[in-house]
C-alpha positions as CSV (number, residue, x, y, z in Angstrom):
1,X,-24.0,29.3,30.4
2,X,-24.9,30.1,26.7
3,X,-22.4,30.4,24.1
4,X,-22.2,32.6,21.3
5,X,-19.8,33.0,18.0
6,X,-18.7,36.7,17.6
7,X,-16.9,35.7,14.5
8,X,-15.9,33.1,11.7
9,X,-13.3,34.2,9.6
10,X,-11.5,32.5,6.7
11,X,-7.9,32.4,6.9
12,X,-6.5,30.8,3.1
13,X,-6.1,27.9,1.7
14,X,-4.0,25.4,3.5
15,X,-1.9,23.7,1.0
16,X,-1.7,23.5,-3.1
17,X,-1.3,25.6,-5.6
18,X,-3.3,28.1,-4.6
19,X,-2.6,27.2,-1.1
20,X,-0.8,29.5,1.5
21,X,2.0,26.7,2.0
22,X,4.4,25.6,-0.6
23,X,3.5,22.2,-0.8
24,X,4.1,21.4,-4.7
25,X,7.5,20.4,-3.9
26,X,6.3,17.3,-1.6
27,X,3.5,16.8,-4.5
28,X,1.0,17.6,-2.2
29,X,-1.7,19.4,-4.0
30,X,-5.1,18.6,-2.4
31,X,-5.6,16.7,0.7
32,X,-7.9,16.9,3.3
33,X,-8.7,16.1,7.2
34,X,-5.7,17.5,9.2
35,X,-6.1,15.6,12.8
36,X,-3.7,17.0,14.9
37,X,-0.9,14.2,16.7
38,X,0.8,16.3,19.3
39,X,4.2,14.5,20.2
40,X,4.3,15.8,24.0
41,X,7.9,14.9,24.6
42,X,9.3,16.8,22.1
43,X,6.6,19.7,21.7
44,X,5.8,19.1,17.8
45,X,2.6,19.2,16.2
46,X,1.9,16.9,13.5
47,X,-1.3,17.2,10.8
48,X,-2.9,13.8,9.6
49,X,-3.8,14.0,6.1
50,X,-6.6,11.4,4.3
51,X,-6.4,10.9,0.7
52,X,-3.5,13.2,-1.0
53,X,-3.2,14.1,-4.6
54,X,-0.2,15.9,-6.8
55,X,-3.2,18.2,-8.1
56,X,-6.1,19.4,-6.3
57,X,-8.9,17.7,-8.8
58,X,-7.8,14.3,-7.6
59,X,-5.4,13.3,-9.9
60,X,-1.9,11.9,-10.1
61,X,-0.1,10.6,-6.7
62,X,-3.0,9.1,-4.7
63,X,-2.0,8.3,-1.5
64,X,-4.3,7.2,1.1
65,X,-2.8,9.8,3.5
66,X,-0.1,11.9,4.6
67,X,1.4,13.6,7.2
68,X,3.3,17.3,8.0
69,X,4.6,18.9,10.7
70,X,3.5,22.5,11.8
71,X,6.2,25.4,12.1
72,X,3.7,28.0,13.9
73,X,0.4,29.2,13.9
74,X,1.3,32.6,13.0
75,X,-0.4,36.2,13.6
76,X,-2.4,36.0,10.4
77,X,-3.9,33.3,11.9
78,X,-2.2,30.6,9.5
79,X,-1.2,27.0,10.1
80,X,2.3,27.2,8.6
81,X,4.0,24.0,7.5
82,X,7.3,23.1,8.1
83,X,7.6,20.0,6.4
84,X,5.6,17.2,4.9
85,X,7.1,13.8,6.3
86,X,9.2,12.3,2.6
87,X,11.0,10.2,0.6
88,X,14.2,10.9,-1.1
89,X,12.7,12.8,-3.6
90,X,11.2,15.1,-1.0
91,X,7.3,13.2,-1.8
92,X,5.1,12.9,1.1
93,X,4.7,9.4,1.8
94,X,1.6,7.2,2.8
95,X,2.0,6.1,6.1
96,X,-0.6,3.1,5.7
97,X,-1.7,3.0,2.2
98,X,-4.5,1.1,0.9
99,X,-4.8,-1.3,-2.4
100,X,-6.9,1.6,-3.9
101,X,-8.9,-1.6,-5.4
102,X,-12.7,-0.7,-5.6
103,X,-15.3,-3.1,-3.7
104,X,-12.1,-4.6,-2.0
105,X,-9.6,-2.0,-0.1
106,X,-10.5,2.0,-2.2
107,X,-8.8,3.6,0.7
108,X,-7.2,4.4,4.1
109,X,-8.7,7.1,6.2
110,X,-7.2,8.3,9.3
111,X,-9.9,9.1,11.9
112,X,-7.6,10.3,14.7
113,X,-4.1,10.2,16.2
114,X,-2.1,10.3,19.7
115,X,1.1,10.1,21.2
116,X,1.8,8.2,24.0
117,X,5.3,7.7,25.9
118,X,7.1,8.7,22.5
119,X,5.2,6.1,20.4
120,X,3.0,8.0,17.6
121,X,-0.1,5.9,17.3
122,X,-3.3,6.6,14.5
123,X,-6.4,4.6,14.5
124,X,-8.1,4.7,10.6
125,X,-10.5,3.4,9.4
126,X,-10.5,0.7,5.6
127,X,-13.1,2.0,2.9
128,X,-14.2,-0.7,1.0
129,X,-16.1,1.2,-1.4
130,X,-17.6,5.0,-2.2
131,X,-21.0,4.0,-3.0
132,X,-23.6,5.6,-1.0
133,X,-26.4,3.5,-1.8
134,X,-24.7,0.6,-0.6
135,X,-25.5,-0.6,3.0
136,X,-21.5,-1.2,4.3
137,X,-18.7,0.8,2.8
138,X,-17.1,0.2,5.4
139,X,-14.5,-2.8,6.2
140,X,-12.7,-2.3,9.4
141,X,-11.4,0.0,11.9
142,X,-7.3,-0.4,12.9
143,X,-4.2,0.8,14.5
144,X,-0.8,1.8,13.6
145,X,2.1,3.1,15.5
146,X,5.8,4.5,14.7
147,X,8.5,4.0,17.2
148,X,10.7,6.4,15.4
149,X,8.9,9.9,14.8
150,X,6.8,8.9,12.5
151,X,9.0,7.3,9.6
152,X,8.3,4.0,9.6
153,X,5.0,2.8,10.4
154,X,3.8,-0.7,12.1
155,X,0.1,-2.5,12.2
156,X,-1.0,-3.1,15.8
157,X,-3.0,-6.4,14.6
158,X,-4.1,-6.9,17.7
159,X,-6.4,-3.8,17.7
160,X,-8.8,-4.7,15.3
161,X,-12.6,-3.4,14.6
162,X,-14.7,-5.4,12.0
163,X,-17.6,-3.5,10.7
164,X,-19.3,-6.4,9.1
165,X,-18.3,-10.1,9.7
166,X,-19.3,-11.6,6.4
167,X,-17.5,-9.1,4.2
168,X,-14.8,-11.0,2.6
169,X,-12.7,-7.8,2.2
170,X,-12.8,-7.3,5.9
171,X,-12.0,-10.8,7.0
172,X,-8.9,-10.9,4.5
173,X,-7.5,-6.8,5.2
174,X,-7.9,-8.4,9.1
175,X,-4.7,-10.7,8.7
176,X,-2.7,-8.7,6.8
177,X,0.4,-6.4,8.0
178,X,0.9,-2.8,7.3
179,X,2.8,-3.9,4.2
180,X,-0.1,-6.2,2.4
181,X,1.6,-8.7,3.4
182,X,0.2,-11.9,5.7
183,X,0.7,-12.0,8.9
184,X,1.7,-15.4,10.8
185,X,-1.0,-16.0,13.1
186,X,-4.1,-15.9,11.9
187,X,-7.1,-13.6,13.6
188,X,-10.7,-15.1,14.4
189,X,-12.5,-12.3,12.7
190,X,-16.1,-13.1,15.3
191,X,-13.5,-11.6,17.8
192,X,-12.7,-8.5,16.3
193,X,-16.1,-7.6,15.2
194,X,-16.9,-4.2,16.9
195,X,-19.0,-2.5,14.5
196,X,-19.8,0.8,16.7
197,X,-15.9,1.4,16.5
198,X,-15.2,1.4,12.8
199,X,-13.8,4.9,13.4
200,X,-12.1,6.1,16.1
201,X,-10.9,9.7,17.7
202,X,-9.3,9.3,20.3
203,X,-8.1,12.2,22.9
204,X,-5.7,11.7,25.5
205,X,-7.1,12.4,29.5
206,X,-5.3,11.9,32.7
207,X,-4.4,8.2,32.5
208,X,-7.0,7.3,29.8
209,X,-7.1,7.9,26.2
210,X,-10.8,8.4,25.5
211,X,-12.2,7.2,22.2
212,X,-15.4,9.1,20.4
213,X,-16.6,6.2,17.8
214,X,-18.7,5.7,15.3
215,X,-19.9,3.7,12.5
216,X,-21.4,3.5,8.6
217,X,-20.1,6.5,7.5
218,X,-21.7,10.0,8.9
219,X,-25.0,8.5,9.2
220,X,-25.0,7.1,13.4
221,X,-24.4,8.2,16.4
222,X,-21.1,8.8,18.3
223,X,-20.1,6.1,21.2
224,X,-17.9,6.0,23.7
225,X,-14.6,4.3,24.9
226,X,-11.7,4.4,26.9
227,X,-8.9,2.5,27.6
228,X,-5.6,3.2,29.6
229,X,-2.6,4.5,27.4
230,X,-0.3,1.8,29.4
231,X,-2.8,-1.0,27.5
232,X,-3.1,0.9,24.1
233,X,-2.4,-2.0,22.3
234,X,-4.4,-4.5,24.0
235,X,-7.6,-5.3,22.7
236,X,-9.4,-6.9,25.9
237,X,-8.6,-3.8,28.1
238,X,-10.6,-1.5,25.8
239,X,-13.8,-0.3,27.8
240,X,-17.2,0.9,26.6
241,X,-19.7,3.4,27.7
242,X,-23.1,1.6,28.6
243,X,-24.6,3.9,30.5
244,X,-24.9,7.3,32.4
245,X,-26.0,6.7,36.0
246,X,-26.7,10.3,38.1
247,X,-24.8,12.0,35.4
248,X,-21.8,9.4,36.1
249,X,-20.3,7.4,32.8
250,X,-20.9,3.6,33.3
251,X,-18.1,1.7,31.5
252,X,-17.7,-1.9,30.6
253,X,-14.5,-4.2,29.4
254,X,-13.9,-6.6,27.0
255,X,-16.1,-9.1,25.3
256,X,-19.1,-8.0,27.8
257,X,-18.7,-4.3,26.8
258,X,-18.3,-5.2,23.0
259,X,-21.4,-7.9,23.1
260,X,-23.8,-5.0,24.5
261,X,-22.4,-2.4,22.2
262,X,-22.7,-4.6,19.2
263,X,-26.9,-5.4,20.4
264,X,-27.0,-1.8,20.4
265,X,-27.9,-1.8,24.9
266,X,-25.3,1.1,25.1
267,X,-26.1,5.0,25.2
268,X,-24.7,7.6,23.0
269,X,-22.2,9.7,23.6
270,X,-23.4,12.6,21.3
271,X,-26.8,12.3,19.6
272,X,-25.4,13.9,16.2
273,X,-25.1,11.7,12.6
274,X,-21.2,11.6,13.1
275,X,-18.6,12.4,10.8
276,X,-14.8,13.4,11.2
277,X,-14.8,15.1,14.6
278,X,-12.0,16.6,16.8
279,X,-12.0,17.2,20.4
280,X,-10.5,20.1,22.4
281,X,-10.5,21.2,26.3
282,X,-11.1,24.6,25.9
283,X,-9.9,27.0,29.5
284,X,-12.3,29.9,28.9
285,X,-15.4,27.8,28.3
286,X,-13.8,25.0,31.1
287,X,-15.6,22.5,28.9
288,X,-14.7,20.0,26.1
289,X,-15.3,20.8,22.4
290,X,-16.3,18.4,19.6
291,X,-16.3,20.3,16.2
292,X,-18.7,17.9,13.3
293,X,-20.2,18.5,10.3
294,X,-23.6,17.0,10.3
295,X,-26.7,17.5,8.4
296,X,-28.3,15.8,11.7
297,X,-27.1,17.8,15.1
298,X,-30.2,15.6,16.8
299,X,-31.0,12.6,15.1
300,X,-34.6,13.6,15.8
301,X,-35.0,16.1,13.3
302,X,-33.8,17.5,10.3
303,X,-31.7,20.5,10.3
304,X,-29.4,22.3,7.6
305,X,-26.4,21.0,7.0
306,X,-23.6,23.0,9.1
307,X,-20.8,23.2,11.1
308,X,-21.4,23.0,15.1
309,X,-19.6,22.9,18.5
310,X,-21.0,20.8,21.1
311,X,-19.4,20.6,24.6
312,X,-19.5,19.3,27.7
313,X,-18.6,19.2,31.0
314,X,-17.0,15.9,31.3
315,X,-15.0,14.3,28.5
316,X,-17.3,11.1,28.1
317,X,-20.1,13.6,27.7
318,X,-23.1,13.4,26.9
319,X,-22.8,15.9,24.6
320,X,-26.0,17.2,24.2
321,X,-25.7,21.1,23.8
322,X,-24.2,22.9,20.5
323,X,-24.0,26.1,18.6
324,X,-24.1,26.3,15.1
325,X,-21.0,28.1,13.6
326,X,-22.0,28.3,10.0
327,X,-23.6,26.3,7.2
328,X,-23.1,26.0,3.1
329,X,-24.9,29.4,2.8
330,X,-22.8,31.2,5.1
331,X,-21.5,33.8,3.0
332,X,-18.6,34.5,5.1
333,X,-16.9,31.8,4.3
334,X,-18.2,31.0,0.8
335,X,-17.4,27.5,0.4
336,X,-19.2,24.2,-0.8
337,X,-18.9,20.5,0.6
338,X,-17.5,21.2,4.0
339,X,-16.5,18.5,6.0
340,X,-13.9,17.5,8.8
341,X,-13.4,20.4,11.8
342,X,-9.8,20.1,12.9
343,X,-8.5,21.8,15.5
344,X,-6.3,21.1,18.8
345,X,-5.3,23.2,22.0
346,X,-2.3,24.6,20.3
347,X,-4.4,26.4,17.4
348,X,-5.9,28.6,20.2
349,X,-5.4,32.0,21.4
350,X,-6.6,34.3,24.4
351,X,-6.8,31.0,26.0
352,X,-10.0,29.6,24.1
353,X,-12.0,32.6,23.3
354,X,-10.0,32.4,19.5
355,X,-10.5,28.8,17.7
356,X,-8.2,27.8,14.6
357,X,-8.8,25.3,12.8
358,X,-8.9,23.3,9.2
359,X,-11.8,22.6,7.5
360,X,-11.9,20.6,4.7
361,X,-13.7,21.0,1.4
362,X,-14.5,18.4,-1.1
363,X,-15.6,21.0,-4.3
364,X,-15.2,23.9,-5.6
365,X,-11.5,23.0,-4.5
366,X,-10.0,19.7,-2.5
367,X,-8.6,21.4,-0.1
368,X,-8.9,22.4,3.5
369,X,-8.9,26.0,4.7
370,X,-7.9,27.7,7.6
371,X,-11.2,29.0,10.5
372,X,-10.8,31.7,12.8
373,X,-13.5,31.1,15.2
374,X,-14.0,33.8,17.8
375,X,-16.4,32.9,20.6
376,X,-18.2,34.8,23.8
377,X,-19.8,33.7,26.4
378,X,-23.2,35.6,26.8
379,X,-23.7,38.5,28.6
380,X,-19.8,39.3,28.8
């Protein structure tokens, strides 16, 4: 079956000043990301903001990221906010915030978030660094949950992935709580290292959550895990794609699965250079749909810079077919540094054929905006 986009629209700008959404009264004025948490017991929507700032140039208020709950997606197409989670004096609120301390902690970036049995759960991912000639920006991947709707937020230390064993940063961020703060016992850092799963999306499947990793910053490939939503927050039960066998995923547990993803004896899961993805089941394709931003759609050759769909019949892929939706000189949407596809099964319409989604933007304006994607299947 071959795919093809009818459409891309631009709907607004999400949030800020010159946003669609009042947002100036949680001091939200750029943000970006957006992953969706869907809270399945009580039919909300949450958006999972990265680095927020009072103004949309990056100043004033930095917060490492942020979260709102949607209202509707209304006929306009819109993502319409109903409230930013706050303080008493209405300001969105870090959920995990970093130390903001260059070649330490710069920041805390969420890379994907789930619900399961009530409990809200995000796995992020600890920047050391924003320096791009540098080998490792990265410190570590983690997990944090809230038992109460997302209020109050707790570390999962348990759930650890270390990027780099002998960066300091790492080992130190490793054994401390949500709060900064140290935690009682201590963590072996050599059994935590899991450098394929620095950053994690996960999407929830039957009795599994399925994870799409990756590593060093937009630059790899995309792995594969799973684990079963009952054993979340255990570490050991977390399985890893090693294989396809007849077209059938090959998954292995624990230390054996992380010692053959970590020699690099695993396959990928999608053979893009990876950056902040989200995954949807889409009914009128009947396959699964990860939306990237990658200057690499194969890693065997070179290719503009754009925004792409691949998909797949089977959630643990491989997802080797895509469509390209648009790139920077796409002058329907007319916008520069795009990065970060967000998107979920409740921002469609006509079940599937109509795509809605955030897509964030890094200059002229820190912002996301808001994608109508409108796709066909050939020959209809």
């Amino acid at each position: 079956m071959k795919i093809r986009v009818k459409e891309v629209g631009f709907n607004g700008i999400f949030s800020g000043e010159l946003g669609y959404n009042d947002t100036k009264q949680y001091k939200v004025g750029g943000c970006d990301l957006g992953f969706p948490l869907y809270d399945s017991v009580n039919d909300k929507l949450y958006l999972l903001f990265g680095d927020t700032f009072q103004e949309n140039n990056f100043k004033y208020d930095w917060r490492s990221n942020s979260m709102c709950l949607v209202k509707e997606l209304d006929k306009s197409g819109r993502i319409i906010v109903d409230h930013f989670l706050n303080n008493l004096e209405q300001k969105a609120y870090a959920l995990s915030e970093g130390h903001h301390i260059d070649e330490y902690e710069m920041t805390r970036i969420p890379t994907g978030a789930i619900e399961v049995n009530g409990v809200y759960y995000f796995y992020y991912f600890s920047m050391c660094c924003w320096k791009y000639e540098k080998d490792n920006m990265m410190n570590m991947g983690g997990l944090v949950k809230s038992l109460d709707q997302g209020k109050t937020w707790i570390k999962v230390n348990e759930v650890s992935f270390l990027n780099d064993l002998n960066k300091k940063s790492a080992q130190e961020l490793l054994n401390e709580d949500n709060n900064h703060q140290p935690i009682k016992e201590k963590i072996d850092p050599r059994k935590k290292y899991n450098h394929y799963f620095t950053q994690i999306f996960p999407k929830l499947e039957g009795d599994y959550i399925y994870l799409f990793a990756e590593s060093n910053y937009r630059s790899e490939p995309s792995k594969m895990g799973r684990v079963k939503k009952e054993h979340i927050e255990d570490y050991d039960e977390y399985e890893y794609l090693i294989n396809y066998v007849d077209g059938q995923p090959i998954y292995q547990k624990g230390e054996k699965g992380r010692a053959l993803m970590n020699e690099g004896k695993t396959v990928n899961a999608c053979n893009a250079a990876m950056g902040e993805m989200s995954v949807i089941y889409n009914d009128y394709l009947n396959k699964y749909c990860l939306f990237l931003v990658t200057h690499k759609p194969d890693l065997s050759k070179e290719e503009d810079c754009g925004l792409y769909m691949f998909y797949s019949d089977k959630i643990d892929g491989p997802y080797n077919e895509y469509i390209k939706i648009c790139d920077y000189s796409d002058s329907r949407l007319n916008i520069e540094g795009m990065y970060a596809p967000m998107t979920h099964e409740k921002l469609m319409r006509n079940k599937g054929k109509d795509i809605y989604l955030l897509l964030s933007q890094w200059i002229p304006l820190y912002n996301p905006i808001t994608v109508h994607l409108s796709l066909e299947k050939e020959g209809e």
